[in-house]
C-alpha positions as CSV (number, residue, x, y, z in Angstrom):
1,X,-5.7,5.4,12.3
2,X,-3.9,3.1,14.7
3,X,-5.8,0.8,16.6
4,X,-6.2,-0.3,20.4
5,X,-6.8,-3.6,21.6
6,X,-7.4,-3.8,25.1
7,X,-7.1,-7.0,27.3
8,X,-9.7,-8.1,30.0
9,X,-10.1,-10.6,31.8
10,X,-13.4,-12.1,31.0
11,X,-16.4,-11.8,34.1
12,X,-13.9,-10.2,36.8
13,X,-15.4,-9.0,39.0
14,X,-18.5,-9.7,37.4
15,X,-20.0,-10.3,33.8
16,X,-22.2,-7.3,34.1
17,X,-19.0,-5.6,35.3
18,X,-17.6,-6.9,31.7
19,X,-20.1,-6.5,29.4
20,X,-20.3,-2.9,30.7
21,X,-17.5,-1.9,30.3
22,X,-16.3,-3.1,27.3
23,X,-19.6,-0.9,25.5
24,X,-17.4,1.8,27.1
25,X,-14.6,0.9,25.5
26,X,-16.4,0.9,22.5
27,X,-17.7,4.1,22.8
28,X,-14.2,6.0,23.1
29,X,-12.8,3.9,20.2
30,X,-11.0,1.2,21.6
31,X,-11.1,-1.5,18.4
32,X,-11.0,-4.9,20.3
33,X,-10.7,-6.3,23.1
34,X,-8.9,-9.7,24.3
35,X,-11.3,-11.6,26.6
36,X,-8.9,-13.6,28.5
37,X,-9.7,-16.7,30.0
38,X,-8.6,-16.7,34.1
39,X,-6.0,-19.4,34.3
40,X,-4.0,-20.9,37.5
41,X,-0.7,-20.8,36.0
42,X,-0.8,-17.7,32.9
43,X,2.7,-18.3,32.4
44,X,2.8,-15.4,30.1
45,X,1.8,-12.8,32.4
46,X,3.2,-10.5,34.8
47,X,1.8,-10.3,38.6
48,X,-0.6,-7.9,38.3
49,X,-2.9,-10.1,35.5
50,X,-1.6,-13.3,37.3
51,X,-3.4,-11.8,40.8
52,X,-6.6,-11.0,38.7
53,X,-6.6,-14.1,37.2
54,X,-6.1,-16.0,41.1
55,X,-9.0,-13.5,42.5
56,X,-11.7,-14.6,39.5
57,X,-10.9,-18.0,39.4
58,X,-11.4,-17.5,43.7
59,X,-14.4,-16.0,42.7
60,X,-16.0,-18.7,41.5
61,X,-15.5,-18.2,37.4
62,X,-16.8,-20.5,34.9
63,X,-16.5,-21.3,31.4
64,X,-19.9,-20.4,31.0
65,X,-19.3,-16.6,32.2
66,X,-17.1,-16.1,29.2
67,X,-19.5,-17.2,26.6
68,X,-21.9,-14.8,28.4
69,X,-19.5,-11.7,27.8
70,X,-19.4,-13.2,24.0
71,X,-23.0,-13.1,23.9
72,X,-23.9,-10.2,25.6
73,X,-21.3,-7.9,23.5
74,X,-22.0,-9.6,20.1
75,X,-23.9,-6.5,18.5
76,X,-21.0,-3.6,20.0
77,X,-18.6,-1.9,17.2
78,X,-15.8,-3.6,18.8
79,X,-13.8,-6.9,17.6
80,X,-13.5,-9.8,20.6
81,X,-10.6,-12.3,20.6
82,X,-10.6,-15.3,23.3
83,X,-7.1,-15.1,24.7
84,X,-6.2,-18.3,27.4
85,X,-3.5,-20.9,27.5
86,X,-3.4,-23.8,25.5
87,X,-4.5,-26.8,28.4
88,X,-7.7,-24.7,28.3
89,X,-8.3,-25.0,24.7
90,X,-7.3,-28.4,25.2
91,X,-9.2,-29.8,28.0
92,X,-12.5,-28.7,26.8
93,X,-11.6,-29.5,23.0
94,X,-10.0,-27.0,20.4
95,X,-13.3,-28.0,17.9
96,X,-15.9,-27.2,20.3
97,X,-14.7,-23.7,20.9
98,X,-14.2,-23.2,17.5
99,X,-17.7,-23.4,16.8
100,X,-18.8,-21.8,19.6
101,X,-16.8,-18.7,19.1
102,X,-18.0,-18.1,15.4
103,X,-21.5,-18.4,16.6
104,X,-20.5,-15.2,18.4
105,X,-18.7,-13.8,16.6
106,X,-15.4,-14.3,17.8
107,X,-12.5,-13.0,15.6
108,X,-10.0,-15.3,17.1
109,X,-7.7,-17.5,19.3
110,X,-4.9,-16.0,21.3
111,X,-2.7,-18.9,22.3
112,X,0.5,-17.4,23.7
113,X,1.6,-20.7,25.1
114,X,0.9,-22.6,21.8
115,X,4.4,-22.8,19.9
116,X,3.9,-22.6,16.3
117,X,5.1,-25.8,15.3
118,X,2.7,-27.4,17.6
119,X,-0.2,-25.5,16.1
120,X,0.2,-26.8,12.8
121,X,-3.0,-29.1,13.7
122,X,-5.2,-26.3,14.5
123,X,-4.9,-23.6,12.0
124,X,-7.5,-23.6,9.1
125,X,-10.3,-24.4,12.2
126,X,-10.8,-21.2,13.2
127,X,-8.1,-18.2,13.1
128,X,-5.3,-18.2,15.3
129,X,-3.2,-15.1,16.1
130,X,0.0,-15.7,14.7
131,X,3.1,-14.3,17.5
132,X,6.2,-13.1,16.6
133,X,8.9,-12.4,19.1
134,X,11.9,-10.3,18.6
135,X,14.1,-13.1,18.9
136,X,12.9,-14.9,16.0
137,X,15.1,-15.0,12.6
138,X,13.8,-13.7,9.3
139,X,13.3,-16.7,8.7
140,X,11.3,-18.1,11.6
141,X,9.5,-14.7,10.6
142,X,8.1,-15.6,7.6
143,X,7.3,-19.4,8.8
144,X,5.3,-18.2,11.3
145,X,3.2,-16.0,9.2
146,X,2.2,-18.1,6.3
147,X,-0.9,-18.2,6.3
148,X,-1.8,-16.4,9.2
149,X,-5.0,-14.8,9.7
150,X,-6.5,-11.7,12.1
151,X,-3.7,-9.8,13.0
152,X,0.2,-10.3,14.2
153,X,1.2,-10.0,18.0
154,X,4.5,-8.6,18.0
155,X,5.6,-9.5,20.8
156,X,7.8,-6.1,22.3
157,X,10.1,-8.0,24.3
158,X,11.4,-11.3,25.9
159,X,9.8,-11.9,29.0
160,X,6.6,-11.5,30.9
161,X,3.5,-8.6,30.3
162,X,3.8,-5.2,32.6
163,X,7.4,-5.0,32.4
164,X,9.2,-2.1,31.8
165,X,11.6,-3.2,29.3
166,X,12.4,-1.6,25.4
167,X,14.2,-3.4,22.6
168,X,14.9,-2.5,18.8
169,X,12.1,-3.6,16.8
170,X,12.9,-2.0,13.9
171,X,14.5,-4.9,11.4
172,X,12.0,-7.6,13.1
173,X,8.9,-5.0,11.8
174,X,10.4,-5.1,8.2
175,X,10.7,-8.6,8.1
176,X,7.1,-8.9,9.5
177,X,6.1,-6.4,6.7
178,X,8.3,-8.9,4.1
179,X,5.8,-11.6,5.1
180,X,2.7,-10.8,5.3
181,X,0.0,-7.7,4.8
182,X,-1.4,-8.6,7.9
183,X,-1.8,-5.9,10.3
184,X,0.9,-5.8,13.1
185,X,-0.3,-5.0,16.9
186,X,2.2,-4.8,19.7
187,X,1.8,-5.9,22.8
188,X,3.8,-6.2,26.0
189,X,4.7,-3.4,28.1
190,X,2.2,-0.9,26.6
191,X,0.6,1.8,29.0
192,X,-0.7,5.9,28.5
193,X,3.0,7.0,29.0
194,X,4.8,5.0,26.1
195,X,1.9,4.2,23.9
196,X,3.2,7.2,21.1
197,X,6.8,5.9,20.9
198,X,5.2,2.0,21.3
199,X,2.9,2.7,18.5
200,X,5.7,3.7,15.9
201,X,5.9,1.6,12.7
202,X,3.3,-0.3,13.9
203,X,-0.4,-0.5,13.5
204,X,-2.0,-0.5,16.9
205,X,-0.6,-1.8,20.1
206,X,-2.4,-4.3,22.5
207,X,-2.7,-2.9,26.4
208,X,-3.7,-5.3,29.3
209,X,-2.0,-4.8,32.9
210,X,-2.3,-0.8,32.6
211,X,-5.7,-1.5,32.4
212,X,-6.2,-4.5,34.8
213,X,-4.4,-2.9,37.3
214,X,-6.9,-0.4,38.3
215,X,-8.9,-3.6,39.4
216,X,-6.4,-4.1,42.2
217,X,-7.2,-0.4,43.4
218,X,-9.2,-0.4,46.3
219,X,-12.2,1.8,44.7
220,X,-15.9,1.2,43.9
221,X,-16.2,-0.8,40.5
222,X,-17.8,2.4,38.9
223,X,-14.6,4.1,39.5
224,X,-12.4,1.0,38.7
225,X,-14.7,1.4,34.9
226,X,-13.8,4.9,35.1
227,X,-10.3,5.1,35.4
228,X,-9.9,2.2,32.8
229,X,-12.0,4.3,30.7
230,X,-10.0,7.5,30.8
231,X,-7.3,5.5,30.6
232,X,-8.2,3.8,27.3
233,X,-9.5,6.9,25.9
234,X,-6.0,8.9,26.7
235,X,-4.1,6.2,25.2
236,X,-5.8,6.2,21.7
237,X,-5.7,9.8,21.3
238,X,-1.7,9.5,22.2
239,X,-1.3,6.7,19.3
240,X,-3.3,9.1,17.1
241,X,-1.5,12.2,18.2
């Protein structure tokens, strides 16, 4: 069964709004969910998660509103990852999160913005999502991924999330597979339409502005949750199909 891991951006437009919706997700079988951490400058992202992120950090998010997702979702049938760039991690100490995401329950640290060679420091304190990017050698590959923990973001192409862009993954997968038994998501350009042909030789994919998007629509939040929802629910039966 290949897995879905969707991205959120943690208390927007509300934590209620959050914790909500990701028992939702739950309920049609959507596996985890990244909680990420709204960010001036997400240099990783595309507009459409860069706007959400300007419109929750408008809105008055704290650091606090996060931990309040954590805590509120703690018992669902779901996996939560923390995903936010590294000055955040930084600025309120790499340590201090550690130990407040395993008290609940956290399964890991999403960094994209972390190289790996700089992360040396912070593995072994609490797992760290390992990325690998199409560009990487074989050997780079199996650098990267010694002892890695949670899962492997394979990155699906060079550039920023919500494109619309394909490469050949095919001989950066095997060497992926050559290095580790890790599970292998993929993320980056991942929406309803593509999610089948995305999902090949991988185990699960990770999906975030196909889903954040619908927060831009100018709906009711009810039919924001539905149609992210649907969404979700459509895209797990195509990777199962």
């Amino acid at each position: 069964m290949k897995r879905l891991i969707a991205y959120l951006t943690a208390g927007y437009p509300s934590v209620d709004f959050s914790v909500e919706l990701i028992g939702r997700l739950a309920e049609v079988g959507v596996d985890g969910v990244e909680l990420g951490i709204p960010f001036s400058d997400p240099v990783a992202d595309g507009p459409v998660i860069q706007e959400v992120n300007k419109r929750a950090l408008e809105g008055g998010f704290k650091f606090r509103d996060l931990l309040e997702v954590t805590r509120q979702t703690q018992q669902l049938p779901i996996n939560r990852y923390w995903m936010g760039y590294f000055n955040i991690f930084y600025r309120l100490g790499y340590s201090n999160l550690a130990v407040e995401a395993r008290g609940l329950g956290v399964e890991g640290f999403i960094i994209p913005d972390l190289p790996f060679e700089e992360g040396g420091q912070y593995r072994g304190l609490f797992p760290l999502i390992p990325f690998v990017a199409p560009t990487d050698s074989r050997e780079r590959v199996h650098k990267i991924l010694e002892g890695g923990e949670g899962f492997v973001y394979l990155v699906g192409y060079a550039g920023i999330t919500g494109a619309d862009k394909q490469e050949e993954l095919g001989e950066i997968i095997e060497w992926i597979r050559e290095g580790t038994e890790l599970p292998v998501y993929l993320g980056f350009g991942v929406n309803e339409k593509n999610a089948k042909e995305k999902g090949r030789g991988v185990d699960g994919v990770i999906v975030g502005t196909a889903f954040v998007r619908e927060l831009l629509e100018e709906k009711s939040p009810a039919e924001q949750m539905n149609r992210i929802v649907e969404k979700a629910k459509r895209i797990k039966e195509a990777l199962n199909s």
